[in-house]
N, C-alpha and C positions, 0 to 999 in steps of 0.2 A: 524374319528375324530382325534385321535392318528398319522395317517397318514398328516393330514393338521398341528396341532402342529409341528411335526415336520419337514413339507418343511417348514413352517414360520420360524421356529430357525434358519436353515440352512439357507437361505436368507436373513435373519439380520445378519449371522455370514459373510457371502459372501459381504455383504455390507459393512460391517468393513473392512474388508481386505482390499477392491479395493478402500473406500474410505483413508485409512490409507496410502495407495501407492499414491494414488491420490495429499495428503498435503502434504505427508512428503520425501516422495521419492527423492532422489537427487543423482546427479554424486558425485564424488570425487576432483574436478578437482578446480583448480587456479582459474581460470577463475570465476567461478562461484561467489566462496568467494570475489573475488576483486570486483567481480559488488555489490555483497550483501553490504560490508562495504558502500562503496563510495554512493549507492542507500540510502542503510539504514541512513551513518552520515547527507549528505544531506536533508535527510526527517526531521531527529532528530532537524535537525535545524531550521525548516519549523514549525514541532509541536512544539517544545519550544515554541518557539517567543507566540505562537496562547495560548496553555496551560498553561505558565506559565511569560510570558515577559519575558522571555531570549531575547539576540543576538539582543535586538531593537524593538521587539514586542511587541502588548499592551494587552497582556493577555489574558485569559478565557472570562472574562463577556466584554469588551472592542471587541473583536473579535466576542463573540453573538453579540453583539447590531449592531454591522458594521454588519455583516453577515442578521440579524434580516430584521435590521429596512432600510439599504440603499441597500444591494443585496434584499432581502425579499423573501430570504430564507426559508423555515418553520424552525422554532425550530430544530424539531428532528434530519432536515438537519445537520443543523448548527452545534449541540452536534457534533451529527456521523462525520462530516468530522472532528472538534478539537481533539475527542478523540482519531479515528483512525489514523491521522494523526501523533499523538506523541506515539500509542500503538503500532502501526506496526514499526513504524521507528525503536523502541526498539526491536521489533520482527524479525526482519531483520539484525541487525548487531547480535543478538545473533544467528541466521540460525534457528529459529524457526516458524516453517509453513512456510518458507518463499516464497512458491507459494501463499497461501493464501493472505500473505503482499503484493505481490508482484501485484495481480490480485484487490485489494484494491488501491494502486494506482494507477491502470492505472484508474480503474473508480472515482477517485478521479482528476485525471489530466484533463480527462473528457470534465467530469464536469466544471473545470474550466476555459478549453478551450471552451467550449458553451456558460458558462456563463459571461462569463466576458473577455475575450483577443483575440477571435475570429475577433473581432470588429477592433483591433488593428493590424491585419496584423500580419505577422511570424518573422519580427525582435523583438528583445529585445529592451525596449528603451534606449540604452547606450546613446544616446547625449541631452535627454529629451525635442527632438522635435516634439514627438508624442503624445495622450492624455494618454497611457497607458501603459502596456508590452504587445509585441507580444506573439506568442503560442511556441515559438521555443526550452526554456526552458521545456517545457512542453509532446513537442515531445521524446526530450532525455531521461526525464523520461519514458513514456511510452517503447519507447524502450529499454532502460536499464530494465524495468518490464516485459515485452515479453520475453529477454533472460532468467531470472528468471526465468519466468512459461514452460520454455522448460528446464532448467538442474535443477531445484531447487537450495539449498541451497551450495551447494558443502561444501568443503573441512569443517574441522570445527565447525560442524554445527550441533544445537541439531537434525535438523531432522534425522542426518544419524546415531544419537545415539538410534533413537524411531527407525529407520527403521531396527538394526541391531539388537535388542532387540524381 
């Protein structure tokens, strides 16, 4: 009895550890931090607009209802990407979990290349000849998120302060 107590501590404790390295672990390095900023400000700017009408956007409930009622989205969707959208972009310039953030938008970009720009082909609509945006946008992010989840947060960054702790 005593004996299964305590492999079960032990393996919660072991789980902590490898999931603690797993979030927050990261290089030291430039590189890292520059993609985090530039990922992060870019997002920020993306959740504003959706969270609060910044930069041009029509807010929280304006973004449900589009999201709702003409994507037809579910709800919970809809929250989850507004919230994460503007929670992680903040999570990211500050280097906090930032693989986490970082693995949040790629399934975020996703998404919104299946749902909605796939249709549209891989350019951007710069000369407004097409019916929508391509995915192309949406690649860079991903990619700029895949580096992410291979060095984490670098240089900077609360995680290398959890992880040095």
């Amino acid at each position: 009895m005593y004996i299964k107590i305590f492999y079960a501590i032990h393996v919660l404790f072991c789980l902590k550890i490898i999931m603690k390295q797993c979030i927050f672990f990261t290089d030291n390095s430039w590189p890292a931090f520059i993609l985090r900023l530039f990922a992060g400000g870019i997002m920020f700017a993306h959740g504003a607009q959706k969270m609060f009408g910044l930069f041009g956007g029509y807010g929280f409930s304006a973004t449900m209802r589009y999201f709702t009622e003409t994507m037809r989205l579910p709800a919970i969707i809809s929250f989850l990407v507004i919230a994460t959208e503007f929670i992680c972009s903040l999570s990211l310039i500050a280097g906090l979990a930032g693989r986490l953030s970082a693995a949040v938008f790629i399934i975020i970009m996703l998404g919104a290349i299946f749902s909605t720009n796939y249709k549209n082909g891989f350019f951007m609509n710069w000369f407004g000849n097409q019916q929508g945006e391509g995915y192309e946008y949406h690649l860079l992010v991903i990619g700029t998120c895949l580096a992410l989840l291979i060095t984490g947060s670098g240089k900077y960054s609360i995680d290398r302060l959890i992880v040095q702790s």
